[in-house]
LOTOR-855618 format. One record per residue: residue in three letters; x, y, z of N, C-alpha, C in turn. Coordinates in steps of 0.05 Angstrom, whole numbers, plus 32768, in hexadecimal, padded with zeros to 4 digits. Example, Ala and Ser with C-alpha at 12.3 -4.5 7.8 and 13.67 -1.06 7.14 Angstrom:
! residues 2
site residu=ALA; n.xx=8108; n.yy=7F8E; n.zz=809C; ca.xx=80F6; ca.yy=7FA6; ca.zz=809C; c.xx=8108; c.yy=7FBE; c.zz=809C
site residu=SER; n.xx=8101; n.yy=7FD3; n.zz=808E; ca.xx=8111; ca.yy=7FEB; ca.zz=808F; c.xx=8102; c.yy=8001; c.zz=809D
***
This chain:
! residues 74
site residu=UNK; n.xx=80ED; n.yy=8101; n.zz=7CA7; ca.xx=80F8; ca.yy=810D; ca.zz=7CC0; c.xx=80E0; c.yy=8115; c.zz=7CD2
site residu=UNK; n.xx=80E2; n.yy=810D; n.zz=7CE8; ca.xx=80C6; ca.yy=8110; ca.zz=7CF9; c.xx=80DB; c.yy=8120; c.zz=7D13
site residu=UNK; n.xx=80D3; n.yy=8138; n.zz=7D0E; ca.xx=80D3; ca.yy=814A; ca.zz=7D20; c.xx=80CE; c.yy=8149; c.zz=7D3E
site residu=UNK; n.xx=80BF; n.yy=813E; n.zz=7D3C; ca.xx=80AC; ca.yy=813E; ca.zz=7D63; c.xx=80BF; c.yy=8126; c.zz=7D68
site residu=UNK; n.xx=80C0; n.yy=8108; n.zz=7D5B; ca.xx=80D3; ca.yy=80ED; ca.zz=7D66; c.xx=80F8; c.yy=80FC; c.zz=7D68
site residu=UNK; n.xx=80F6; n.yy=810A; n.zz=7D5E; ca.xx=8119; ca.yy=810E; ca.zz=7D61; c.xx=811F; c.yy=812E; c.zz=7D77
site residu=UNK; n.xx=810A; n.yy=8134; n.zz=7D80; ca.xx=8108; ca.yy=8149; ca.zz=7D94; c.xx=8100; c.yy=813B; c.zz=7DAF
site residu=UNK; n.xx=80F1; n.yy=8125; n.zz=7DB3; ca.xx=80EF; ca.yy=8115; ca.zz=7DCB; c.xx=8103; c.yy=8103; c.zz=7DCE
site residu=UNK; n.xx=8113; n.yy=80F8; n.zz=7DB5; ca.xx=8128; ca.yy=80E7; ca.zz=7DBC; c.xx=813B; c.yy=80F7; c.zz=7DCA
site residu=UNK; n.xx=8141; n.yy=8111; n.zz=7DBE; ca.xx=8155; ca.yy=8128; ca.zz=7DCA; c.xx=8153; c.yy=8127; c.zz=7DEA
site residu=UNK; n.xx=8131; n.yy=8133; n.zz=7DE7; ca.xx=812B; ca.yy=8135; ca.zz=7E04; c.xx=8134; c.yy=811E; c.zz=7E15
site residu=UNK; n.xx=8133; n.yy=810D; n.zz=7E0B; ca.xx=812D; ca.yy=80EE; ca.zz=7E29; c.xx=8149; c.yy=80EA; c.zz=7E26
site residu=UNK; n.xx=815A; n.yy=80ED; n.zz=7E10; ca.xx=8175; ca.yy=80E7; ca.zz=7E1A; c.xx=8186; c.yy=80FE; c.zz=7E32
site residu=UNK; n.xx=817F; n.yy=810D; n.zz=7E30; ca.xx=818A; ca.yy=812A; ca.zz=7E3E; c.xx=8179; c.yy=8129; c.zz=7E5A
site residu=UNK; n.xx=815A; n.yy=8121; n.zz=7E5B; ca.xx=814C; ca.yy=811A; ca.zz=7E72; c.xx=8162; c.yy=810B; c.zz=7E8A
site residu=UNK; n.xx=816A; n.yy=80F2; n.zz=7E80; ca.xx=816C; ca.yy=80DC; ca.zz=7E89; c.xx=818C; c.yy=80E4; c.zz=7E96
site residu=UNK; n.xx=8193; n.yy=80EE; n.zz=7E8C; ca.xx=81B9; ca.yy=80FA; ca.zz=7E9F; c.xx=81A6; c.yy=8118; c.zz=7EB1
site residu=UNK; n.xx=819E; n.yy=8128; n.zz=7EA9; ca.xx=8192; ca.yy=8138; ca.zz=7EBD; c.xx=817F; c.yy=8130; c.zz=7ED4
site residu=UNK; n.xx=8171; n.yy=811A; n.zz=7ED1; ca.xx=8166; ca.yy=8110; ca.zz=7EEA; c.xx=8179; c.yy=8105; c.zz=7EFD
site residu=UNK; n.xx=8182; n.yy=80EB; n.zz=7EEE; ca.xx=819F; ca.yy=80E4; ca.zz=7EFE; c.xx=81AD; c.yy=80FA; c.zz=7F11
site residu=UNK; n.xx=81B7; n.yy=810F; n.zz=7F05; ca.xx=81C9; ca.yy=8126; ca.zz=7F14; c.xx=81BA; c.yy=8133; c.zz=7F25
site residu=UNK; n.xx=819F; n.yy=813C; n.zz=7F22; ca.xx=818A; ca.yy=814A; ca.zz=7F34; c.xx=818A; c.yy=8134; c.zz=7F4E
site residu=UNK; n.xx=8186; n.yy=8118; n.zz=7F47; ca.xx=8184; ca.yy=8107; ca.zz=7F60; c.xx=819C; c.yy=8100; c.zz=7F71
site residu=UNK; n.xx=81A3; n.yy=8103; n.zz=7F64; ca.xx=81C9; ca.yy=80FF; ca.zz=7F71; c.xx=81CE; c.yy=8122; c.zz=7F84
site residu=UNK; n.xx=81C7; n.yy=8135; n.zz=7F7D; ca.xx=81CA; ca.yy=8148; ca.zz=7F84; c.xx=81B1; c.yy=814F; c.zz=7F97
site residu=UNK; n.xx=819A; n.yy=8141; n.zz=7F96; ca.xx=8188; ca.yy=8140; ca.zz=7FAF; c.xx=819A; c.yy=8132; c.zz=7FBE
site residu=UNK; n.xx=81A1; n.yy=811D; n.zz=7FBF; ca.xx=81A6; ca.yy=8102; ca.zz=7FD0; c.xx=81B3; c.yy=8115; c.zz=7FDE
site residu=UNK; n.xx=81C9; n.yy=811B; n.zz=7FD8; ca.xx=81E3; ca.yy=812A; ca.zz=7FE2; c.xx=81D7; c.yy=813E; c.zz=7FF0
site residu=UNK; n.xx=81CA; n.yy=8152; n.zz=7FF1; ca.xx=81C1; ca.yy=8169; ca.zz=8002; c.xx=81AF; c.yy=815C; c.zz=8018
site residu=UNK; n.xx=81A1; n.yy=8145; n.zz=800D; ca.xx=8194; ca.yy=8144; ca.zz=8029; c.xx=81A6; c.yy=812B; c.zz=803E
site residu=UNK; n.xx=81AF; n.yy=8125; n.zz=8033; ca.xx=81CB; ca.yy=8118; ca.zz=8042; c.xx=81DB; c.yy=8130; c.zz=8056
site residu=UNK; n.xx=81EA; n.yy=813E; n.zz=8043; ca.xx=81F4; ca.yy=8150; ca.zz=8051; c.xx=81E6; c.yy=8160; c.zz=8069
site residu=UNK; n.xx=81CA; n.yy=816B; n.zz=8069; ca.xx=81BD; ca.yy=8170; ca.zz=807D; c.xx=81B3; c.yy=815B; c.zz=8086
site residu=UNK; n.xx=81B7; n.yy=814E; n.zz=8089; ca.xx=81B2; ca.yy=8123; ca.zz=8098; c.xx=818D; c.yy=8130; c.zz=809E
site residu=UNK; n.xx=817B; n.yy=8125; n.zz=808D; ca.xx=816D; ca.yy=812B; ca.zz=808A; c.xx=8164; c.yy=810D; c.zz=8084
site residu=UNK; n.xx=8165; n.yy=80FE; n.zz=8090; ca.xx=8168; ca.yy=80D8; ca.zz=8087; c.xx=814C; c.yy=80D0; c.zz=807D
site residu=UNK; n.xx=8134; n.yy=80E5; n.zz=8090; ca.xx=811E; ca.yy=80D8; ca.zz=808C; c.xx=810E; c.yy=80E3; c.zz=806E
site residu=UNK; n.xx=8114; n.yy=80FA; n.zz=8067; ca.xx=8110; ca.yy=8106; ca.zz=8046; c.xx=8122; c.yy=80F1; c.zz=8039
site residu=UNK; n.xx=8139; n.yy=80F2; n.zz=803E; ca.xx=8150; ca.yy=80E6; ca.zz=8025; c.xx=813E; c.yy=80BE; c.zz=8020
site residu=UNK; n.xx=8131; n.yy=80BC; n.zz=8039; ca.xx=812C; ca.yy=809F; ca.zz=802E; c.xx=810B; c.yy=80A9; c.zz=8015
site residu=UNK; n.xx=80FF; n.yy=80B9; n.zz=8025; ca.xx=80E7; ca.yy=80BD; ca.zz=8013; c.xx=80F2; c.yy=80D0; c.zz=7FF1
site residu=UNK; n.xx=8103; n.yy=80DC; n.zz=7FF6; ca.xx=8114; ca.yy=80E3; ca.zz=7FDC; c.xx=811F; c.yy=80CB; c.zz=7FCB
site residu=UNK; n.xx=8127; n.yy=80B4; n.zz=7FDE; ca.xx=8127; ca.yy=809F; ca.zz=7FCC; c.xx=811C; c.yy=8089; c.zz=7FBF
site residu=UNK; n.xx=8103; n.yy=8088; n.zz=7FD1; ca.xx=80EB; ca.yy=807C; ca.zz=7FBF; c.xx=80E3; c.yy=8090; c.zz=7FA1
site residu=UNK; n.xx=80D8; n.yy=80B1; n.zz=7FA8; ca.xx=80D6; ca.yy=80B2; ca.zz=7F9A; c.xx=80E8; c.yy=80BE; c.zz=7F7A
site residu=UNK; n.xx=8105; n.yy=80BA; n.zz=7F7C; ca.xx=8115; ca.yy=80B7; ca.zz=7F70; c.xx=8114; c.yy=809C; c.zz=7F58
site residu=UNK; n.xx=810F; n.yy=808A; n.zz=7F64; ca.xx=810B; ca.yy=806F; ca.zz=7F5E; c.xx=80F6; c.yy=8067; c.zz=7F4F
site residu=UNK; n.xx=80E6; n.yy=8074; n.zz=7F4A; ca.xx=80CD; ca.yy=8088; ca.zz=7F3B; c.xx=80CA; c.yy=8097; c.zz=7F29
site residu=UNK; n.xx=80E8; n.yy=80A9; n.zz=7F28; ca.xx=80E6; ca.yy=80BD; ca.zz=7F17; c.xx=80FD; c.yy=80B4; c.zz=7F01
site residu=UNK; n.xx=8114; n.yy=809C; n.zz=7F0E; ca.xx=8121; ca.yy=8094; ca.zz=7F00; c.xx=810F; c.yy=807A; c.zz=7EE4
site residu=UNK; n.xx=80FF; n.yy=806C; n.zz=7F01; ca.xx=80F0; ca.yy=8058; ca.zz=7EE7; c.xx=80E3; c.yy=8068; c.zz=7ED4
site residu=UNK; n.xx=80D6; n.yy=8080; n.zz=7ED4; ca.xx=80C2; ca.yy=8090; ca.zz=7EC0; c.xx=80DF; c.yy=809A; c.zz=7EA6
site residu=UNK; n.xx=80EA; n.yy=80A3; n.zz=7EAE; ca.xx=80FE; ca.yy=80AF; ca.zz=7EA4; c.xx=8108; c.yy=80A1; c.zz=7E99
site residu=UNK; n.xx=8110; n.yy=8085; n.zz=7E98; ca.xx=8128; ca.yy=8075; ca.zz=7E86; c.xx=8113; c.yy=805C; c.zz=7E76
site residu=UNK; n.xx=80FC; n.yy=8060; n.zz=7E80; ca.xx=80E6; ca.yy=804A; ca.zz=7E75; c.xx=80D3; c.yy=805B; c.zz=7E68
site residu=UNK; n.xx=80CE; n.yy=806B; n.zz=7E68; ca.xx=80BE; ca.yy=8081; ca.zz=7E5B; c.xx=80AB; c.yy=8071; c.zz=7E45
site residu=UNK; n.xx=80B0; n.yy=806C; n.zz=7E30; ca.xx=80A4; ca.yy=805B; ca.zz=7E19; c.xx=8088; c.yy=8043; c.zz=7E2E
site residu=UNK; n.xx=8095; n.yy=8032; n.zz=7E40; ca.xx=808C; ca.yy=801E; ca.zz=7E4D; c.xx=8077; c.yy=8030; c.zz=7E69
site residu=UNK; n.xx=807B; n.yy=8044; n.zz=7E69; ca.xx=8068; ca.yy=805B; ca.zz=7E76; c.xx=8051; c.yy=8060; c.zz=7E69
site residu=UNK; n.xx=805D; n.yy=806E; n.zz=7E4B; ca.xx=804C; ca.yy=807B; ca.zz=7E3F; c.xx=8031; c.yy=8071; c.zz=7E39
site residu=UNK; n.xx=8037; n.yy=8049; n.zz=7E34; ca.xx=802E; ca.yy=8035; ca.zz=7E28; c.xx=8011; c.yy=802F; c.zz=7E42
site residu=UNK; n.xx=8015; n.yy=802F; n.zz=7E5B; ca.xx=8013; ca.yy=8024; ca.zz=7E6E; c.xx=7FF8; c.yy=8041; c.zz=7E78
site residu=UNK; n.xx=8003; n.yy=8056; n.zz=7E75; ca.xx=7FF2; ca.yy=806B; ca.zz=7E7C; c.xx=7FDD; c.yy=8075; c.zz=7E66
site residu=UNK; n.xx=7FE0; n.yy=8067; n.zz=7E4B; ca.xx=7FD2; ca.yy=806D; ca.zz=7E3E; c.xx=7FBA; c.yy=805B; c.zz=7E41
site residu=UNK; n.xx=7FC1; n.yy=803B; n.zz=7E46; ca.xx=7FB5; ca.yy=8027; ca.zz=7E4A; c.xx=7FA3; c.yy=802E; c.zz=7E61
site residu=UNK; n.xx=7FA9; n.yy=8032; n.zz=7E77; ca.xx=7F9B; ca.yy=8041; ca.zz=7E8E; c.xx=7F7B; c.yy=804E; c.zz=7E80
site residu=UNK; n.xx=7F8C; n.yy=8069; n.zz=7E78; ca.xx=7F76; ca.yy=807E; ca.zz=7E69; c.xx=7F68; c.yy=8072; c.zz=7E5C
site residu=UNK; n.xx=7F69; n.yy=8060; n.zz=7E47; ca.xx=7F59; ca.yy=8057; ca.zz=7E37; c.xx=7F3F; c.yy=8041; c.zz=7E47
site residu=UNK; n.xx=7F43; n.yy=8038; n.zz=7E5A; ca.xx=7F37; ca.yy=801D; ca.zz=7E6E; c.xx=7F1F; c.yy=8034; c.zz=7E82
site residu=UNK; n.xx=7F31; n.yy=804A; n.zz=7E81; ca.xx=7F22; ca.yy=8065; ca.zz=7E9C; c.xx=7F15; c.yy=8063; c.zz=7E8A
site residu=UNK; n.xx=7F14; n.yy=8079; n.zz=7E70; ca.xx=7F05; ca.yy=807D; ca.zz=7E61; c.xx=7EF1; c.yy=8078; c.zz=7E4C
site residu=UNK; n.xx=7EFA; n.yy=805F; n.zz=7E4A; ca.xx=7EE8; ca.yy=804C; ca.zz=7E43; c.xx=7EEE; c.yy=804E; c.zz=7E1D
site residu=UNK; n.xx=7EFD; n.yy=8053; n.zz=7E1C; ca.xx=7F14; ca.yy=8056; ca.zz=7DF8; c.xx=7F19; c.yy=8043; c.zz=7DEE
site residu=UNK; n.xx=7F20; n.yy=802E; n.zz=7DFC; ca.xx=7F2C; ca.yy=8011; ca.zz=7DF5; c.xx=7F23; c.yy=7FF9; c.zz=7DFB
***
């Protein structure tokens, strides 16, 4: 039983409906105050927080690879 893998699976499943509802609930307020020119930059970076959020693994993989190339690791 690995403790830390079944506390991040928790996390990223429960992540992934709370981002959704947070963005849906931006969208909607800045709609409602017709605020067009935030709501489009709210939706780029939405679009951003959804790919990190539901790809996470393919993130993790990608930023580590980064670090290792900066730092000269790998």
């Amino acid at each position: 039983m690995n403790f830390g893998q079944n506390i991040l699976n928790i996390v990223a499943e429960n992540a992934q409906a709370l981002v959704i509802v947070g963005l849906l609930i931006g969208g909607v307020l800045l709609a409602i105050k017709r605020k067009f020119a935030m709501l489009v930059g709210f939706a780029g970076v939405s679009l951003v927080a959804v790919g990190i959020v539901f790809n996470y693994n393919a993130v993790k993989d990608l930023l580590l690879k980064l670090f290792n190339q900066i730092i000269g690791m790998g």
